[in-house]
N, C-alpha and C positions, 0 to 999 in steps of 0.2 A: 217797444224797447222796455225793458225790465229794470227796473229801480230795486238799485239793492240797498240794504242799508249800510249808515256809516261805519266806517272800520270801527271793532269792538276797541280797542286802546282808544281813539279819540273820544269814544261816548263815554268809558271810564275817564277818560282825565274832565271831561265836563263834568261830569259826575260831580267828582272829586271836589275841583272846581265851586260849584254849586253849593255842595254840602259845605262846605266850609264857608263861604259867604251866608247859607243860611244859619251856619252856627253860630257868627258872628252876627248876626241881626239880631236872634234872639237873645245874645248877653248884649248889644246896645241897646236894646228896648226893655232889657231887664235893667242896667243901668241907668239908662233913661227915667225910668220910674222911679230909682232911689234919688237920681238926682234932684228930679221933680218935686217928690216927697219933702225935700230937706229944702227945700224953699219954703220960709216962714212963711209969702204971704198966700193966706189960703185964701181970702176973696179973691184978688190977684186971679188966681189959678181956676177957682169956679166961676169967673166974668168972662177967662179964657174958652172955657167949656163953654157955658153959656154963650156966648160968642159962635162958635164952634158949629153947635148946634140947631143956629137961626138960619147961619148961609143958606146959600145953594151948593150944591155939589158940585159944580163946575170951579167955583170960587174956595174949596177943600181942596179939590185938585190941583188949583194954583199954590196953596199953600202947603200940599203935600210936595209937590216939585218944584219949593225954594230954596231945599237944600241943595240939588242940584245942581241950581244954575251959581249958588254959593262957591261950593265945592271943586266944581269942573274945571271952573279958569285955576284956581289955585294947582292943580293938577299937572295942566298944560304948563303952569312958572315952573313943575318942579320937575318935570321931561326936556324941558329946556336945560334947567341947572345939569341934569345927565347932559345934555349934548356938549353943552359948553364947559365941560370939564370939571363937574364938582360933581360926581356919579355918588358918594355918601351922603353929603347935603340932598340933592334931589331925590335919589332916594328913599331916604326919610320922609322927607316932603309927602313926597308920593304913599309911604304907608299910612303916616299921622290923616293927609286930607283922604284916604280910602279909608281907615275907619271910622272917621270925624263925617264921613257922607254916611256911612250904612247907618252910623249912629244917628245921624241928625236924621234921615229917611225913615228911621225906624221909628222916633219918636213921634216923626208927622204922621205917617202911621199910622200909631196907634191911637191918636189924638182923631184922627180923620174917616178915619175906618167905617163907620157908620154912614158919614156922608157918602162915601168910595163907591161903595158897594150900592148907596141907590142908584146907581148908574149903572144901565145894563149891560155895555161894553165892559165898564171895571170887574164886571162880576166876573163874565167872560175869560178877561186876561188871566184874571186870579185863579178862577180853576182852573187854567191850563198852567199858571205857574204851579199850585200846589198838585197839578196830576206830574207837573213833569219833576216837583221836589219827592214825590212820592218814590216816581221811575227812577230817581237819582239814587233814594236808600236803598230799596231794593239792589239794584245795580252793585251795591258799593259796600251790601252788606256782608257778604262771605269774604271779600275781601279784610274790610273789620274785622270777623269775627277770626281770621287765619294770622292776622296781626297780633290780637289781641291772644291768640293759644300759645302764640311765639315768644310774646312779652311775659307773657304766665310762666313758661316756661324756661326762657331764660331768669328771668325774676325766683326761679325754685333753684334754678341749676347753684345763681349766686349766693343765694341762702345756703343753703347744702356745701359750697365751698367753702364760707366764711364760718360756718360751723366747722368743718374738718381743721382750718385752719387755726381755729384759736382753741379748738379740743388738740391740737399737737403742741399749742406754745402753754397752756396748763401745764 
């Protein structure tokens, strides 16, 4: 029997998908670190590292997947608030705790990373996430770039009217 592969629109809307949770990791981990930053106490923060740094990696892994287990029930209260009738409240819910997890994921993260990766299963997942975030741009880049010719160009076309128009009210 011959395996085909998945319909080309569902691997773009993964794509799609994808890329934008990945965009979104890297501005919580970019904010993450201004936030980090702006906490006066800097022993505080390098007892943390240091810390960090003496574990095991099993014990990184715990703490990289406590934002998770933070996150997730809050999730489930706000899929609920949608079922029981407050579909704006849950909602919200549901976007505040989905970037409030990538954020808090990201930071563990990057905090953890070192540990992560001595582990050779983690190394594993990882390059098959960044092989398949690699497959997601490609995928999703002519797409991009036919958005982006469109926006130029309507972006000219409004120029160009706004110009015609206030050279007629002169």
């Amino acid at each position: 029997m011959e395996k085909r592969p998945p319909p080309r629109p569902l691997m773009l809307l993964l794509a799609i998908g994808f890329l934008v949770e990945a965009w979104v990791w890297q501005g919580c981990v970019a904010l993450g670190r201004q936030i980090i930053a702006l906490i006066p106490w800097t022993r505080l923060k390098a007892r943390i590292a240091a810390f960090i740094a003496l574990m095991p990696a099993p014990v990184a892994l715990i703490i990289f997947l406590i934002p998770l287990a933070i996150v997730e029930p809050f999730k489930v209260v706000a899929i609920w608030l949608i079922a029981v009738g407050h579909p704006i409240l849950g909602a919200l819910g549901w976007i505040v705790m989905q970037f409030a997890g990538v954020g808090l994921v990201a930071v563990a993260f990057d905090l953890t990373r070192d540990k992560l990766l001595s582990m050779p299963w983690f190394v594993w997942v990882y390059e098959k996430f960044l092989a398949f975030h690699d497959y997601a741009h490609a995928l999703v880049e002519p797409y991009k770039a036919a958005v982006l010719r469109e926006m130029r160009a309507l972006r000219d076309w409004a120029r160009g009217y706004w110009a015609r128009l206030n050279a007629r009210q002169s």
